[in-house]
C-alpha positions as CSV (number, residue, x, y, z in Angstrom):
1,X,22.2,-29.4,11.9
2,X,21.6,-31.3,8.6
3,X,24.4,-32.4,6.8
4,X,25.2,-31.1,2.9
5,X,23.6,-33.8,0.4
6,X,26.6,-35.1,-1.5
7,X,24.7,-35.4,-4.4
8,X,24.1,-31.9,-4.8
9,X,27.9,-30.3,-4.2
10,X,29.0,-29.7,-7.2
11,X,26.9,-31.7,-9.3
12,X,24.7,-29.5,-11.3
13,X,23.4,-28.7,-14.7
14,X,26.0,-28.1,-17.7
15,X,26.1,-28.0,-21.3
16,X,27.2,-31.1,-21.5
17,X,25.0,-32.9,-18.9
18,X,21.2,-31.1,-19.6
19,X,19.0,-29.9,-22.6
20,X,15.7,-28.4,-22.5
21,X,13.2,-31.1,-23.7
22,X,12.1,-29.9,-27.3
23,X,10.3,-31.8,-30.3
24,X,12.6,-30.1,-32.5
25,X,15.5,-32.6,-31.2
26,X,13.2,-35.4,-32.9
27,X,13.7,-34.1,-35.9
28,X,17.4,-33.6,-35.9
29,X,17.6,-37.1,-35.1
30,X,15.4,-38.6,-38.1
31,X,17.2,-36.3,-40.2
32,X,20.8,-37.4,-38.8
33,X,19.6,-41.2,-38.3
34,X,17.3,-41.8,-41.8
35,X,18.0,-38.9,-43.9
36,X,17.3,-41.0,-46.7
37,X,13.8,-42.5,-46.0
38,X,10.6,-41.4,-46.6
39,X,9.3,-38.3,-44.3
40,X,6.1,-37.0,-46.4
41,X,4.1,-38.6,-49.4
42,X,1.9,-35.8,-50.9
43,X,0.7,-37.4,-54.3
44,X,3.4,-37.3,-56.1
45,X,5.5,-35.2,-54.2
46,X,8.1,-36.9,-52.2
47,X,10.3,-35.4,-49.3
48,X,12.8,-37.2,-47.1
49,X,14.1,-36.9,-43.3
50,X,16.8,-35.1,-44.7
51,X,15.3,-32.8,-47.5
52,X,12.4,-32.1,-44.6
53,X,15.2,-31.1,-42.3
54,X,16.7,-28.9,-44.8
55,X,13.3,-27.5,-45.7
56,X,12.4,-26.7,-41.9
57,X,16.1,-25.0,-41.6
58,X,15.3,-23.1,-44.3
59,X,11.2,-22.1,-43.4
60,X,13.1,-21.0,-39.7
61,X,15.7,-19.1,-41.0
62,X,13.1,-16.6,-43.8
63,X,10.9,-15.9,-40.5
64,X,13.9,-14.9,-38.4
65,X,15.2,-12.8,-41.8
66,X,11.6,-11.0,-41.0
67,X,12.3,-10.3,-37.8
68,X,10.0,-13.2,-36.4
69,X,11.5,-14.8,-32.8
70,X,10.4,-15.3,-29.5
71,X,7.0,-14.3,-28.0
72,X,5.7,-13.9,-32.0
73,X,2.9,-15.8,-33.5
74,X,2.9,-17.7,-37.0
75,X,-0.6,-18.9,-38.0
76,X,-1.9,-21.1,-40.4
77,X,-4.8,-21.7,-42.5
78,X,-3.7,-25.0,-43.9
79,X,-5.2,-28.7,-44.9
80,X,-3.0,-31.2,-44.0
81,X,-0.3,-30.8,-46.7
82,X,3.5,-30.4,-46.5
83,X,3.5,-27.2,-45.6
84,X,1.5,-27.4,-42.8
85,X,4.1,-30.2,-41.6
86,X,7.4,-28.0,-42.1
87,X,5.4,-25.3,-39.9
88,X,5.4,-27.8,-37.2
89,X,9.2,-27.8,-36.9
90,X,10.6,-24.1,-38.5
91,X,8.2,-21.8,-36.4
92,X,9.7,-23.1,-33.4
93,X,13.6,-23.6,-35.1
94,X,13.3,-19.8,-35.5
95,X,11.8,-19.5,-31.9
96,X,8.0,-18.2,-32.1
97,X,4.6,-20.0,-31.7
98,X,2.7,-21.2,-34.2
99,X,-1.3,-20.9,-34.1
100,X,-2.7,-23.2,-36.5
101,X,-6.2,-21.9,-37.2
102,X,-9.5,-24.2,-37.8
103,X,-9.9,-24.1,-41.6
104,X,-13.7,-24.7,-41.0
105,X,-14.8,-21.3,-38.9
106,X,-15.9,-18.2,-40.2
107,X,-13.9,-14.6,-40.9
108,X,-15.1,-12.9,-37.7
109,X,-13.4,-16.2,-35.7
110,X,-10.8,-16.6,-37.7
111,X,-9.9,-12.4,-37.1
112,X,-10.4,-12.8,-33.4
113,X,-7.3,-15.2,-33.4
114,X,-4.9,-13.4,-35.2
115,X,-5.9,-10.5,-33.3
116,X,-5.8,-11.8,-29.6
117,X,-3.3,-13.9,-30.8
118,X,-1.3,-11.1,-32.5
119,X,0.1,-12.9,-35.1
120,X,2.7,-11.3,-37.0
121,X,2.8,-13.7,-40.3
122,X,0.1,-16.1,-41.6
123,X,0.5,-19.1,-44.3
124,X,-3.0,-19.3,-46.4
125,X,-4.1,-22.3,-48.5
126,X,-5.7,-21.3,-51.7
127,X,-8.9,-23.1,-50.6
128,X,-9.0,-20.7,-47.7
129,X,-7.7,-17.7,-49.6
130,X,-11.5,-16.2,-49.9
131,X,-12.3,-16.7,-46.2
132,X,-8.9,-15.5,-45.1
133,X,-9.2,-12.5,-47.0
134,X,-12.4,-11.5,-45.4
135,X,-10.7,-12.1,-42.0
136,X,-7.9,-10.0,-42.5
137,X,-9.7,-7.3,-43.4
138,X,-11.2,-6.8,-40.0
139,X,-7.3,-6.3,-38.1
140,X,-6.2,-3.2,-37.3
141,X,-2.8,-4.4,-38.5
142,X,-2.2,-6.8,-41.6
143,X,0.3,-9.3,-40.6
144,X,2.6,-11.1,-43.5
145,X,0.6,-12.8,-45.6
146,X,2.0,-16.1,-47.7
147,X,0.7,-18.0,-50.1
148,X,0.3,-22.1,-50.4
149,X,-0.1,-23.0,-54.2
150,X,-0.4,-26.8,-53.3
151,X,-1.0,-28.7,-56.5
152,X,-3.5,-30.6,-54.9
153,X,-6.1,-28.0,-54.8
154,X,-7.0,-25.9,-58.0
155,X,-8.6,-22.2,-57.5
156,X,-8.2,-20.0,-54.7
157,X,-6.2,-16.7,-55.5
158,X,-3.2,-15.2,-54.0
159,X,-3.9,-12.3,-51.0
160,X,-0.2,-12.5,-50.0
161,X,3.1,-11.0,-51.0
162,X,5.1,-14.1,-51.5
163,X,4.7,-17.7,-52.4
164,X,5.8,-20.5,-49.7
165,X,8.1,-22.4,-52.1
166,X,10.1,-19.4,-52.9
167,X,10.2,-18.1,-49.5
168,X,11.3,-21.4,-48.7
169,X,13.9,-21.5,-51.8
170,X,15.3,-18.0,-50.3
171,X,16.0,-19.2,-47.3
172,X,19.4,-21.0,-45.8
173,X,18.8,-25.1,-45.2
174,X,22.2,-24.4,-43.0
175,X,20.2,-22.5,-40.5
176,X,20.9,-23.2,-37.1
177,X,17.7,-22.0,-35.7
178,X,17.4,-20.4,-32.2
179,X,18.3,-22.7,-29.3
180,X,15.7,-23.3,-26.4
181,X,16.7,-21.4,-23.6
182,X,13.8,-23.1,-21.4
183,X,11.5,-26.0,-21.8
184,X,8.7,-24.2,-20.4
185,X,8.5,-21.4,-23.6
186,X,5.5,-21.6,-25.8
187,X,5.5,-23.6,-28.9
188,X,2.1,-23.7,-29.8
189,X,-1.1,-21.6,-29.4
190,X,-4.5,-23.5,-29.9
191,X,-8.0,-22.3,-29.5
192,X,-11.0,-23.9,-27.9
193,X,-13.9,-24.4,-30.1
194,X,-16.4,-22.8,-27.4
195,X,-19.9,-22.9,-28.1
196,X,-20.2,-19.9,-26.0
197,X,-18.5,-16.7,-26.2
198,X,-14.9,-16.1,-27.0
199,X,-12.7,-19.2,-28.0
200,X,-9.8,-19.2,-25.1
201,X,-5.7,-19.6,-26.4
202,X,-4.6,-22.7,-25.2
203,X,-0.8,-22.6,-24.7
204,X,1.4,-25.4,-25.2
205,X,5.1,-25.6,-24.5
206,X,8.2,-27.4,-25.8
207,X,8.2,-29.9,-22.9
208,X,4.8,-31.1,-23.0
209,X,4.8,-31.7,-27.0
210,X,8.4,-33.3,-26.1
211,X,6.7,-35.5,-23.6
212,X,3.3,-36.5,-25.8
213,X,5.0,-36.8,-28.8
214,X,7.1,-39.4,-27.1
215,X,3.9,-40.7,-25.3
216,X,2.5,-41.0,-28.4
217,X,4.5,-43.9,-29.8
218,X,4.7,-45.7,-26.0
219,X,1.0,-46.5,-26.0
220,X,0.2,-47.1,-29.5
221,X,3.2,-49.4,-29.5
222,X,4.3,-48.0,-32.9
223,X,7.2,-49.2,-34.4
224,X,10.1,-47.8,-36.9
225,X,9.7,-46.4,-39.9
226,X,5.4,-46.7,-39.2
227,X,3.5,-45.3,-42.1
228,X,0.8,-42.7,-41.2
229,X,-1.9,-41.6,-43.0
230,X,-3.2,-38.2,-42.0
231,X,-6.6,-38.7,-41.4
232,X,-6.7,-36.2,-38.1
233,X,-6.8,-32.7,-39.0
234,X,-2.9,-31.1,-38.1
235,X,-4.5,-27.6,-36.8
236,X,-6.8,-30.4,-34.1
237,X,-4.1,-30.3,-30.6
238,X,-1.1,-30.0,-33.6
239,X,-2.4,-33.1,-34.9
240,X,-2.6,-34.8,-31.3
241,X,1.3,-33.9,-31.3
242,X,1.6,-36.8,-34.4
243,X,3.6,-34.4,-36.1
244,X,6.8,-34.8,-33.8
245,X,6.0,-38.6,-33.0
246,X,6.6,-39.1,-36.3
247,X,9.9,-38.0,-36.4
248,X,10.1,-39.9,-33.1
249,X,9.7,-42.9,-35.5
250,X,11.2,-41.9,-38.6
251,X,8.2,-42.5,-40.1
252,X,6.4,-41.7,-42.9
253,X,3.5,-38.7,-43.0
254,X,0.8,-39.9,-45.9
255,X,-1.2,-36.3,-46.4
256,X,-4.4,-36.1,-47.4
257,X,-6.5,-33.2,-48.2
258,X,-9.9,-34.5,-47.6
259,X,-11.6,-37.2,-45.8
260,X,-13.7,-39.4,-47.5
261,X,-13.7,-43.7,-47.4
262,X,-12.7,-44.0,-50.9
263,X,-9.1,-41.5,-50.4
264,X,-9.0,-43.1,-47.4
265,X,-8.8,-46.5,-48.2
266,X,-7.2,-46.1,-51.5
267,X,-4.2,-44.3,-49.5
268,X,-3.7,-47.4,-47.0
269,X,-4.0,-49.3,-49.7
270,X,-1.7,-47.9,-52.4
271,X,1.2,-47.0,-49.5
272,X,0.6,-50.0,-47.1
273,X,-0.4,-47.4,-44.2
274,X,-0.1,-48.7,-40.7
275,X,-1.5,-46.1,-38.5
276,X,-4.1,-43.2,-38.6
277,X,-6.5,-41.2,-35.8
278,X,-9.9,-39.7,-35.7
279,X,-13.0,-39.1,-34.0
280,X,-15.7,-41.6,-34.4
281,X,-17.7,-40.0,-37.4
282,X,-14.7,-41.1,-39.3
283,X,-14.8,-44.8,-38.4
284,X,-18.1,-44.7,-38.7
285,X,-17.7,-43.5,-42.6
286,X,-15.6,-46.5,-43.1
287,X,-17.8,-49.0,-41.3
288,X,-20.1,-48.1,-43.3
289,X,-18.2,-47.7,-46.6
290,X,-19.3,-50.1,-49.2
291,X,-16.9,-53.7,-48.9
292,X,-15.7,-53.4,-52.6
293,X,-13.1,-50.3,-51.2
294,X,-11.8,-52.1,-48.8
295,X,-10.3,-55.0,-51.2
296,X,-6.8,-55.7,-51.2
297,X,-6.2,-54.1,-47.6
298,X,-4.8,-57.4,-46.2
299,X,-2.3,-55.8,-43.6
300,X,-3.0,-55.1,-39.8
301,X,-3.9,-51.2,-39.8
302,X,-3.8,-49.9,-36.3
303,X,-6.3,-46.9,-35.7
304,X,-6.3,-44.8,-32.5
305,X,-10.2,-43.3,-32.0
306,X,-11.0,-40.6,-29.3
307,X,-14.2,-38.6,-28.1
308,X,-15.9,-38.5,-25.1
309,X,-17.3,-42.4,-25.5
310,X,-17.0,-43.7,-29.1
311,X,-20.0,-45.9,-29.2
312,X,-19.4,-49.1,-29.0
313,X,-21.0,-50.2,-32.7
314,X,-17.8,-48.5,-33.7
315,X,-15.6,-50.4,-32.1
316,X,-17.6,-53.8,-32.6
317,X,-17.2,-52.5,-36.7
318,X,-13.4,-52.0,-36.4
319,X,-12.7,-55.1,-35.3
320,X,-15.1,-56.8,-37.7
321,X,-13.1,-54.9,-40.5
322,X,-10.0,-56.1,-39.5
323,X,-8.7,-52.8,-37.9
324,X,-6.5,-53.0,-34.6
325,X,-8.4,-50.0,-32.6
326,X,-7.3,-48.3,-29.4
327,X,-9.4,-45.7,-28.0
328,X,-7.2,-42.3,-26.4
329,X,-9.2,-39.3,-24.4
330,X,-8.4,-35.8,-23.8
331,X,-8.6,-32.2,-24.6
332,X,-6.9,-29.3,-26.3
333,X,-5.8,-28.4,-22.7
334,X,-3.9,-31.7,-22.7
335,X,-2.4,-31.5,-25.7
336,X,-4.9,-33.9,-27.4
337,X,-4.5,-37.3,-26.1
338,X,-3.5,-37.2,-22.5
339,X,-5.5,-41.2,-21.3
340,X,-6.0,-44.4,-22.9
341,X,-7.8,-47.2,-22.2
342,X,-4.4,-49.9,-22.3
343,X,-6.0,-53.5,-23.1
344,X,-5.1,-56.4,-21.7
345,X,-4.8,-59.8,-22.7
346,X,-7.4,-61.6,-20.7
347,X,-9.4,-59.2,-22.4
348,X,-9.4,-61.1,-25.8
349,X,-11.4,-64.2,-24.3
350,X,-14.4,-62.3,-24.1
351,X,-17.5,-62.2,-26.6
352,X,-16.9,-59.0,-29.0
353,X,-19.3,-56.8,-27.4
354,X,-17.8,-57.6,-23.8
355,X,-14.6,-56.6,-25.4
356,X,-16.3,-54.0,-26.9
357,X,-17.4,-52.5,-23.8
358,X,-13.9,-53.0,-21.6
359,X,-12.6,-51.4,-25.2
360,X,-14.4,-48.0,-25.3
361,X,-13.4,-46.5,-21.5
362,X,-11.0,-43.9,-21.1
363,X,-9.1,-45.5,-19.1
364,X,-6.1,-44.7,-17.7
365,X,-3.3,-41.7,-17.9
366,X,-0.7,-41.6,-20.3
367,X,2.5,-43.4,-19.0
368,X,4.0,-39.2,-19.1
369,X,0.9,-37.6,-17.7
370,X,1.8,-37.0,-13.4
371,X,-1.8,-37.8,-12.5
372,X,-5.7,-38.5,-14.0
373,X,-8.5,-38.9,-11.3
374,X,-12.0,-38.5,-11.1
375,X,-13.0,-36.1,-8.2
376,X,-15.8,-34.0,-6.5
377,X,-15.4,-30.8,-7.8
378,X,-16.4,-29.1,-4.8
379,X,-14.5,-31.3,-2.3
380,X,-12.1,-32.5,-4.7
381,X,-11.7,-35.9,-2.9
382,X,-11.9,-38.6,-5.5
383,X,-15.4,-40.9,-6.0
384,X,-14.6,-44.6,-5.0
385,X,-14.3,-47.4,-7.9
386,X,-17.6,-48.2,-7.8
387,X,-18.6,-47.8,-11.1
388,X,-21.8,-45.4,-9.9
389,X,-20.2,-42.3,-8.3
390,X,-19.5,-39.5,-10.6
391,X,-17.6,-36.9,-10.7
392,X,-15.3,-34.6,-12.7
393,X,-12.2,-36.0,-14.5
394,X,-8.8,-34.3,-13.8
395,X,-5.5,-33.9,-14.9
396,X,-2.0,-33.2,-13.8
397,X,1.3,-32.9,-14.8
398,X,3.5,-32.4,-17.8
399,X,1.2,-33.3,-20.9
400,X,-1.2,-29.8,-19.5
401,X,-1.3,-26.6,-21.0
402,X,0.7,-24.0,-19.3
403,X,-2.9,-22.0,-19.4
404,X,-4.8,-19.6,-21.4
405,X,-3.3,-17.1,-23.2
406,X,-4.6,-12.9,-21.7
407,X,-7.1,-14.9,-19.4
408,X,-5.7,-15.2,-16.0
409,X,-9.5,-15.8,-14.1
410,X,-9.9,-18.8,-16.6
411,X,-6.8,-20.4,-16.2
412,X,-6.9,-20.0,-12.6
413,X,-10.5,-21.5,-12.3
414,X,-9.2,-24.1,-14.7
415,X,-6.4,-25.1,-12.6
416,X,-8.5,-24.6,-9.1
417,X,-7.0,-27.2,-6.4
418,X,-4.3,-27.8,-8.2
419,X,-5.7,-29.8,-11.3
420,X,-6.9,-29.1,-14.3
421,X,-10.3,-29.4,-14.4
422,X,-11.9,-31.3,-17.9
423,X,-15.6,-30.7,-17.6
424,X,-16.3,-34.3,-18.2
425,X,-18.3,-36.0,-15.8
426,X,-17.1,-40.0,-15.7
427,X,-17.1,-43.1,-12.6
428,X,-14.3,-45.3,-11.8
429,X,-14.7,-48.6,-12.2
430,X,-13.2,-51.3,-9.8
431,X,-10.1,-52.3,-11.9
432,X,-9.3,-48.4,-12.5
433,X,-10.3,-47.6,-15.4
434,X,-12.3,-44.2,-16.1
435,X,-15.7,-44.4,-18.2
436,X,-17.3,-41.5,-19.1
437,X,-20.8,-40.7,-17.9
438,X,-21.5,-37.3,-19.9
439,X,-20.3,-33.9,-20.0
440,X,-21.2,-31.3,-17.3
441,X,-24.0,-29.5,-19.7
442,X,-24.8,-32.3,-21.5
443,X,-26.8,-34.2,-18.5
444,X,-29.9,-34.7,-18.8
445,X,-32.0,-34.0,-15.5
446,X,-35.5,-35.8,-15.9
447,X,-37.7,-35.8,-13.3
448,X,-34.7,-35.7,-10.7
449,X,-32.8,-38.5,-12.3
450,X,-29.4,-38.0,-14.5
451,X,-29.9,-39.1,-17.6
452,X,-26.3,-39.6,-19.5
453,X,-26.7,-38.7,-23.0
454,X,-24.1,-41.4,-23.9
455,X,-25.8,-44.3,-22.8
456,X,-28.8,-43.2,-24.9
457,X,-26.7,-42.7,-27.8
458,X,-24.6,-45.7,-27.2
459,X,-28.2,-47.5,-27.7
460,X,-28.9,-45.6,-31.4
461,X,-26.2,-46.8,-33.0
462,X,-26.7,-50.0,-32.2
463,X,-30.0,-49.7,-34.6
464,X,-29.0,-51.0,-38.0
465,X,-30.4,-47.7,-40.1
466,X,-28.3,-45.3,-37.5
467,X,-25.6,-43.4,-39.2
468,X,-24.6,-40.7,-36.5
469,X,-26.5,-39.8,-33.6
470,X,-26.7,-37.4,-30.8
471,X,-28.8,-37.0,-27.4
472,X,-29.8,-33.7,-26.0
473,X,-32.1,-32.2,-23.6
474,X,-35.4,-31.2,-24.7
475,X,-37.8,-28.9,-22.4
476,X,-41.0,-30.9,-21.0
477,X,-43.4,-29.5,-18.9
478,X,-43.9,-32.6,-16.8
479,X,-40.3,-33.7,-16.1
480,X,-38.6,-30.6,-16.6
481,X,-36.2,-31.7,-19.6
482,X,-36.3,-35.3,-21.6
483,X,-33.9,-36.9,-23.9
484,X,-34.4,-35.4,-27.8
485,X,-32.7,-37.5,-30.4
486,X,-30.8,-36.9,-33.4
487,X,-30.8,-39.2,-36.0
488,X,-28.9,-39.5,-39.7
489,X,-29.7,-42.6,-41.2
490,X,-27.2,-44.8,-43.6
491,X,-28.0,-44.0,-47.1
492,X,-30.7,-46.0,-48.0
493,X,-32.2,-46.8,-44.8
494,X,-35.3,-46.2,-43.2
495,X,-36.9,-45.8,-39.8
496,X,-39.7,-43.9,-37.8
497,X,-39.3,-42.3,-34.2
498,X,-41.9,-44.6,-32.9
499,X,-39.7,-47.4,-34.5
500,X,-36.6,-45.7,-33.0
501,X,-38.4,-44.8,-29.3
502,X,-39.1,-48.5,-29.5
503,X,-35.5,-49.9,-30.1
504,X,-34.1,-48.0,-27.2
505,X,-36.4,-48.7,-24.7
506,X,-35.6,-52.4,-25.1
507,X,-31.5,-51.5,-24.5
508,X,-32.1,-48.0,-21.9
509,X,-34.5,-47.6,-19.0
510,X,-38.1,-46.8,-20.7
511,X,-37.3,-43.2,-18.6
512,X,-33.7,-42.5,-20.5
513,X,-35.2,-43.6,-24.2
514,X,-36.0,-40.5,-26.3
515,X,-39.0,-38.5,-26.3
516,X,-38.7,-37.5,-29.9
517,X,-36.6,-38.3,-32.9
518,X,-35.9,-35.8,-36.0
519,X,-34.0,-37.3,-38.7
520,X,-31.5,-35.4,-40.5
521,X,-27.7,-34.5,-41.4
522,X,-25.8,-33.7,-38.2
523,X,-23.8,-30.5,-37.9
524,X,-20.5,-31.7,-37.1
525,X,-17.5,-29.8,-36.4
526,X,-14.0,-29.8,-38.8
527,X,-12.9,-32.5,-36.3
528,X,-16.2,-34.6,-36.8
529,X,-17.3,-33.8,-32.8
530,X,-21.1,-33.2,-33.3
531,X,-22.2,-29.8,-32.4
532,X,-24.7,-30.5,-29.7
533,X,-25.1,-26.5,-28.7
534,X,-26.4,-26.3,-32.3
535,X,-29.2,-29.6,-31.4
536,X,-29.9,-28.3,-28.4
537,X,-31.6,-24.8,-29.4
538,X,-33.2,-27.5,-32.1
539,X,-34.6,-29.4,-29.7
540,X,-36.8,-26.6,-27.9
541,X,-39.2,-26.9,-31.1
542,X,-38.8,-30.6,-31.3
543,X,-42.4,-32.7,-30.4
544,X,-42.4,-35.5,-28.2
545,X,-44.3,-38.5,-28.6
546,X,-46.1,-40.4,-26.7
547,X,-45.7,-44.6,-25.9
């Protein structure tokens, strides 16, 4: 007979001794700690800890007056403005879920998700007022419409019944808000941008954007009071869970309605900005921005880059310019970033593109995350650290979606053997670190051989007149599919698809170099991930050449 554990009798949860991990507890403590400093720089609107705390309070306690509480949705059509901020904290003070939508999709998406979503209020931009209206049109039942007049943005037109600031003035900044019960409730819905089909609801609860958001500021080593420049759409993973870092930090949120090098630069510039994230088409942009609006930046700004392989150009050009980069991975079903690749000291001996290289892996799980391994899908043992067996990246633990909203058979397939299961295809390499090979669906199987699209692209930017460029499979009669490249060139620059064939067969196999090259703008999503479903129905009237 086992004896009673001592360190159970009477020792268990209270008031006094537990708390449901919630973001919402970040807040309370910037407010409490720094009420006076900085929380949001919007032009020339400024907000503190404090007045943000209030304004939250009072966003939480107008929803509730509506009848708006657990197991309700509040989406948003926002840019990344206050507003959009505030919704991060006084959905879930008032206890519902908040949904925010991708500003970039069309009305029949857009009414999809507030339909299988069922959200009950929505908060519209004027830019999106036209689009929105269109998508509303198509529900069955209209949900509460109100209206951002954000004085950053002229035009649009009101398809609401009230306006956010008064609905904010009306409500009470003493509002309590509705305590977590459980750490495990819903505090955000996000949907997939699939290229196929329905978009799936990604769930995320209070815990996990506890647990990122805190994870957040442990790998990027960000300190007090950091000033961050919102570069990274807020409706992308809720911002990768910045959002509630920031209060972590007491920072400061720099908003920014669009993304171009000049804003950019001129906003790092004119506030002293210390941090910002975003995929690599936006390092890219400022790469490749012209010197002159760069001048005066002569502080360390520290940048966090993810994507399924940034190339390593990018990271050779962040360092050049100055910019402290660290590359994250992960997916909306992680919460955004869920691995990074954590440098190392030695690593700074090394040449730049050495560095480069070690620099642009995925590397390991966040420090929060239970578990990231590359495994056979169909055994799901893991593939030794050789550097050359692939297989399927997984997740587990705290920083993964509780599942997909009404879709049982996908979550369960998604969580099959007890991990979550990424789709990205990737090797380990001896000291631990995951690389990335390719998506599933975006190998390319030539003659037999896997061909990862990466590598090839990895080789195009390296070309000095490559922009942006993207690898698909193209059908081939011979082989049975080849590699198809897309090319944008920087403004100004020239180059022909023999010239461009040429340059990659001296860094790739002569078998993994492209078979054909168009030229041209790539479609890119709102989060600048390029669309490759788009390129790849492209690429069946694409000619190859021959060399």
């Amino acid at each position: 007979m086992s004896r009673p554990n001592p360190f159970q009798s009477g020792l268990g949860r209270n008031a006094a001794n537990f708390a449901p991990l919630t973001p919402l507890t970040l807040l309370d403590w910037a407010a409490s700690t720094y009420p006076d400093r900085l929380s949001v720089i919007h032009g020339d609107v400024r907000f503190t800890w404090g007045e943000t705390h209030a304004r939250c309070r009072r966003l939480a306690s107008v929803l509730a007056r509506h009848g708006l509480g657990a197991g309700d949705t509040v989406a948003a059509m926002l840019p990344n403005i206050p507003a959009m901020y505030e919704l991060h904290f006084g959905v879930a003070m008032a206890g519902a879920v908040l949904n925010t939508l991708n500003t970039r999709l069309d009305a029949e998406a857009i009414a999809f998700m507030l339909e299988h979503g069922e959200a009950k209020a929505v908060v519209v931009d004027g830019e999106f007022s036209a689009i929105m209206a269109k998508a509303l049109a198509m529900l069955q039942t209209r949900p509460l419409v109100v209206d951002v007049d954000d004085l950053s943005y002229e035009g649009g037109s009101r398809i609401g019944s009230i306006e956010y600031e008064a609905w904010l003035a009306s409500g009470d900044p003493g509002f309590a808000g509705v305590p977590v019960a459980d750490e495990w409730d819903a505090i955000a819905l996000n949907y997939t941008s699939g290229t196929t089909g329905n978009p799936k609801g990604v769930v995320y609860h209070h815990r996990g954007a506890y647990l990122n958001a805190v994870c957040n500021a442990l790998v990027w080593n960000m300190p007090r009071h950091a000033v961050y420049l919102w570069t990274l759409p807020m409706f992308h993973c809720n911002g990768w869970c910045f959002p509630w870092t920031l209060a972590a930090v007491a920072g400061t949120n720099v908003c920014l309605r669009r993304i171009d090098a000049a804003g950019v630069f001129d906003q790092i510039r004119r506030h002293r900005v210390t941090h910002y994230c975003g995929a690599p088409v936006v390092h890219n942009m400022l790469i490749n921005a012209p010197a002159a609006l760069r001048a005066g930046i002569e502080h360390t700004v520290s940048c966090l880059v993810a994507g399924a392989a940034p190339p390593a150009a990018v990271i050779e050009g962040m360092e050049t310019m100055g910019f402290d980069l660290t590359h994250v991975y992960g997916l909306t079903e992680t919460y955004g970033p869920a691995a990074v690749c954590a440098k190392h000291e030695q690593w700074q001996a090394l040449d730049l593109p050495h560095r480069a290289q070690r620099n642009g892996r995925q590397g390991v799980r966040y420090p929060l995350e239970e578990g990231m391994t590359v495994m056979d899908p169909t055994t799901m043992q893991p593939v030794p650290a050789d550097g050359e067996t692939m297989g399927e990246i997984m997740f587990r633990g705290n920083i993964t979606m509780k599942g997909y909203l009404k879709n049982e058979p996908a979550t369960q397939e998604a969580f099959a053997g007890g991990w979550f299961h990424s789709g990205d295809l990737a090797v380990v390499q001896p000291d631990g670190y995951v690389k990335i090979k390719d998506r599933s669906k975006d190998v390319i199987i030539s003659g037999g051989e896997n061909i990862s699209s990466l590598e090839v692209e990895d080789a195009l930017y390296r070309h000095p007149a490559v922009m942006a460029a993207a690898v698909v499979a193209m059908p081939d009669a011979k082989w049975g599919e080849v590699p198809c490249a897309f090319v944008e060139l920087k403004e100004g620059a020239r180059a022909t698809q023999a010239e461009i064939i040429a340059f990659c067969r001296s860094h790739v196999a002569h078998f993994k170099a492209p078979k054909a090259v168009v030229f041209g703008p790539l479609p890119k999503t709102s989060t600048g991930k390029i669309q490759k479903f788009v390129l790849r129905q492209q690429a069946k009237s694409a000619q190859a050449i021959d060399m």
